[in-house]
N, C-alpha and C positions, 0 to 999 in steps of 0.2 A: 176241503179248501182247494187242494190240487185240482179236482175234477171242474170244480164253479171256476177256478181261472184256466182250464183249459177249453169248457165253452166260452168263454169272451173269447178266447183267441180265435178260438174257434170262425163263433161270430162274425169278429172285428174282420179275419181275413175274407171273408165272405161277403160282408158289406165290398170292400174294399175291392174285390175282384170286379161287383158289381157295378159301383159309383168311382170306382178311384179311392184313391186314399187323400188328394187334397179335398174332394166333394162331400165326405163324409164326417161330419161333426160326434163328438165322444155322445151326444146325445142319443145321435142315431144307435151306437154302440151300445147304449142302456136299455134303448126300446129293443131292438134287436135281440138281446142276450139277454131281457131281462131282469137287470141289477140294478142295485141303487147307485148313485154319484159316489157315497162315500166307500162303497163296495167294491167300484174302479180303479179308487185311488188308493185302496190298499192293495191291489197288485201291480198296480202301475203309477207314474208320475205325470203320465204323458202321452199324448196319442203315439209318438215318435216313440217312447219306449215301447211301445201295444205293437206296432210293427217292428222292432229290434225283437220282441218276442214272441212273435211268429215264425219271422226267420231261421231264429234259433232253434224253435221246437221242429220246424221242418229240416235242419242240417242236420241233427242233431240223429234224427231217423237214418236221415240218407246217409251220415259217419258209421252207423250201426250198422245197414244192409250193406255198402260197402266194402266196408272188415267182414261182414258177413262171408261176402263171394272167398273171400281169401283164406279162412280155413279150410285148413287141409290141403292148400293148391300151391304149386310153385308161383310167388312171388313173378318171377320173369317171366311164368306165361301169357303172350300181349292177350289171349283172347279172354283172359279175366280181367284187363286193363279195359277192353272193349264191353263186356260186359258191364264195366264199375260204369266208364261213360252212359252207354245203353240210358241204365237205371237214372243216371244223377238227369240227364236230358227230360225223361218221363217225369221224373220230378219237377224239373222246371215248369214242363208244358202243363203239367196236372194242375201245380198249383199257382199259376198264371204268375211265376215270379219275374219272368223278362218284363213283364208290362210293368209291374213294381217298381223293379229296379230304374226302368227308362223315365216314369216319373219320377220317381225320389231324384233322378240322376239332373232331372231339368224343373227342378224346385231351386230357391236359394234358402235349402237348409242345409247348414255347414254340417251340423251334429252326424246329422242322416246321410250326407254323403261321406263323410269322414267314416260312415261302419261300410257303406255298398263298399267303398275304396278298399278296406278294412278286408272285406268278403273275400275280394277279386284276389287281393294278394297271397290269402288264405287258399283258394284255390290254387293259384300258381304258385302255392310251394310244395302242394298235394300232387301237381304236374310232376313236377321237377323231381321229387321224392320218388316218384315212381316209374320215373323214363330210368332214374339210376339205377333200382330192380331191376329195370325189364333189359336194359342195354351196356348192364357193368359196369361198373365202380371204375372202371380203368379211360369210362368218357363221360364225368362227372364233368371236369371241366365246361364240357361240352354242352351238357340237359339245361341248364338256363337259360341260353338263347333257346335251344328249341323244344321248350316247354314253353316259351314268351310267344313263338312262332305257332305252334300246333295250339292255344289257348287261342291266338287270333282266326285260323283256319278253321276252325271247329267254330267261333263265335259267326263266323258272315257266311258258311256255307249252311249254320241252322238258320239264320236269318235270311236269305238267297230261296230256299229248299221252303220255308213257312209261305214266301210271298209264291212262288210258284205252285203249291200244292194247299186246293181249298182245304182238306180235312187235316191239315197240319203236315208237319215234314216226314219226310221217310227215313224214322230214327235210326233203325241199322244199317239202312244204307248209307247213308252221313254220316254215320261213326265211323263205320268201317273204308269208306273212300278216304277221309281224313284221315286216319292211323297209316292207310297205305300210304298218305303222302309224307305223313311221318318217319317213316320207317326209310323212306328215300332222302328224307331231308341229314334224318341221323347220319346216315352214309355218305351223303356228303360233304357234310361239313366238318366229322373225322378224318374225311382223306382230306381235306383241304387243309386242315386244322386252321381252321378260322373260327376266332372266336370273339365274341361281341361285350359280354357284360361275363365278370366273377361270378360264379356262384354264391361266394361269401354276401353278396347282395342280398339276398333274398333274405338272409339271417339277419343282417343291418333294418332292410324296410318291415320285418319280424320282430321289434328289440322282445315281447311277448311271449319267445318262441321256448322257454325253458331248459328243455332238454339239450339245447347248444349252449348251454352256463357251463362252465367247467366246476363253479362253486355245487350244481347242483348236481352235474354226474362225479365230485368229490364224494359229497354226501351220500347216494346210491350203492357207491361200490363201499365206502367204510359199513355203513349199514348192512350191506350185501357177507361182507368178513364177519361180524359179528354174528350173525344168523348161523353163520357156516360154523363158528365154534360152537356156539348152543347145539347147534343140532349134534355134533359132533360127540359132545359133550353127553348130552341130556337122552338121544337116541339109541339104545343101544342096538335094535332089531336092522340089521343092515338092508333090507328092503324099504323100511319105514324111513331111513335116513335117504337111499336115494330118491325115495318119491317127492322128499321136502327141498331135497339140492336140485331134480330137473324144476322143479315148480319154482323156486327161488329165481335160477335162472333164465325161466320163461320169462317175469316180469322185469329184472335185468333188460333183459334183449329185446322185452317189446317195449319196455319208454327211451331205451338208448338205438335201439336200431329200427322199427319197424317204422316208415311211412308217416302211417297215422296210427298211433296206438290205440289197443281196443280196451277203452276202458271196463266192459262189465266181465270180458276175458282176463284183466290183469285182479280186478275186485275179486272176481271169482276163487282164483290163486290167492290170495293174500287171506281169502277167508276160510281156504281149508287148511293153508298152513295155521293160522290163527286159532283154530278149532283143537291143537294140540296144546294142554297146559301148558307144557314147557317152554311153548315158544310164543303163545298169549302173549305174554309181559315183554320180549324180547323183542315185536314183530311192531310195537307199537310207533318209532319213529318211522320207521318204513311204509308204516301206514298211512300216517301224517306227509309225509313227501311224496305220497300218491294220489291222497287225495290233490292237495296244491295245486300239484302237478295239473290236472285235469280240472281244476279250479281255473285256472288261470287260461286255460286252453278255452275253457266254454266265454269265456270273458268278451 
């Protein structure tokens, strides 16, 4: 079933690169892919949802290769920030999502625009998340204007850079000139300390955002204490005890501190702790609060 709805998307994006997405009727979609009507509608409702999950299946990749680049790597290194861009551009241009979005953007479908809005913001919290790695916690204040700033500079110099150059833009050149103007803007507007819009914004136009609940990093850390007396309890090989306290605490500090959490690194950890009888039965609301967690984020 997974694989028959991942040729429609397949498909559907493909029509869609072709014809557009308003020129392209769910009919097209059936000859194209193959299926029946009623076939469609059991993984979709809707054309507009068939591109809501497109979308998704394509971030969804590029959330993975992303957290990908950062194992192993210092977080505030900017050339795996340059990097992350690099890839997320290539993505763009690969799978012709600026033309998507320019359409859906100049339709009057509220639904459709209300997720592209949805996207954009979701990116610029993925900015702002990680100007505060790269440039310290101590110019937080700061990373909201100029992640609003550097999202707009990076948007018209790919756009600028596509109309000048027929075989498409010169990706790391335009990363990399925009990060340098970044990296000038950051400095100045610290020593200026001038600043435009709260941070807390972003968590306000976010309400989705989870992991900023207090109710839900309550639950985390009580969760978090009780693991630690089981294992404490139930463990007695003191190697085996600290292999199950750093891994507890890896998944800790990647839903409460990292960026963007990588979910099949946090599953991962939760299922070799889990693989121990003892902490089976113990691990299960933990479990429960990670999936949500990442439930609520693919949403």
């Amino acid at each position: 079933m997974y694989n028959r709805k991942q040729n429609v998307i397949h498909s559907a994006h493909q029509l869609f690169i072709e014809k557009g997405f308003q020129a392209t009727s769910i009919q097209d979609i059936l000859d194209y892919s193959g299926i029946s009507k009623g076939t469609f509608y059991n993984y979709f409702s809707s054309k507009n949802e068939l591109l809501i999950g497109i979308y998704k299946s394509i971030y969804k990749k590029l959330e993975k290769d992303k957290n990908d680049l950062l194992v192993g790597q210092d977080p505030s290194d900017i050339e795996i920030f340059i990097k992350q861009i690099e890839l997320q551009m290539i993505t763009n241009r690969k799978n012709k999502l600026i033309a998507l979005f320019e359409e859906v953007m100049a339709s009057n479908d509220t639904d459709l625009k209300q997720f592209i809005l949805r996207s954009r913001l979701n990116s610029l919290h993925w900015y702002y998340k990680r100007l505060v790695e790269i440039f310290g916690e101590d110019k937080r204040p700061y990373m909201l204007d100029c992640a609003i700033m550097f999202q707009g500079i990076l948007q018209i110099n790919v756009h600028y850079n596509r109309m000048a150059y027929e075989t498409g833009e010169k990706v790391s050149q335009v990363v990399r000139y925009s990060v340098s103007r970044l990296v000038k803007m950051v400095e100045d507007v610290v020593e200026s300390n001038d600043q435009l819009l709260q941070p807390e914004l972003i968590e306000k136009w976010l309400p989705g955002c989870q992991k900023n609940d207090q109710g839900f990093k309550t639950q985390l850390l009580q969760q978090s204490v009780i693991l630690r007396k089981t294992i404490a309890k139930h463990i007695s090989n003191e190697a085996e005890q600290a292999k199950f306290i750093e891994l507890l605490d890896f998944i800790i500090d990647e839903l409460l501190h990292s960026s963007v959490p990588r979910k099949f690194i946090t599953e991962s950890a939760l299922y070799t702790i889990k693989e121990n009888t003892y902490l089976a039965k113990e691990i299960q609301p933990l479990e429960k609060l990670v999936k949500d967690y990442f439930s609520q984020l693919e949403d």
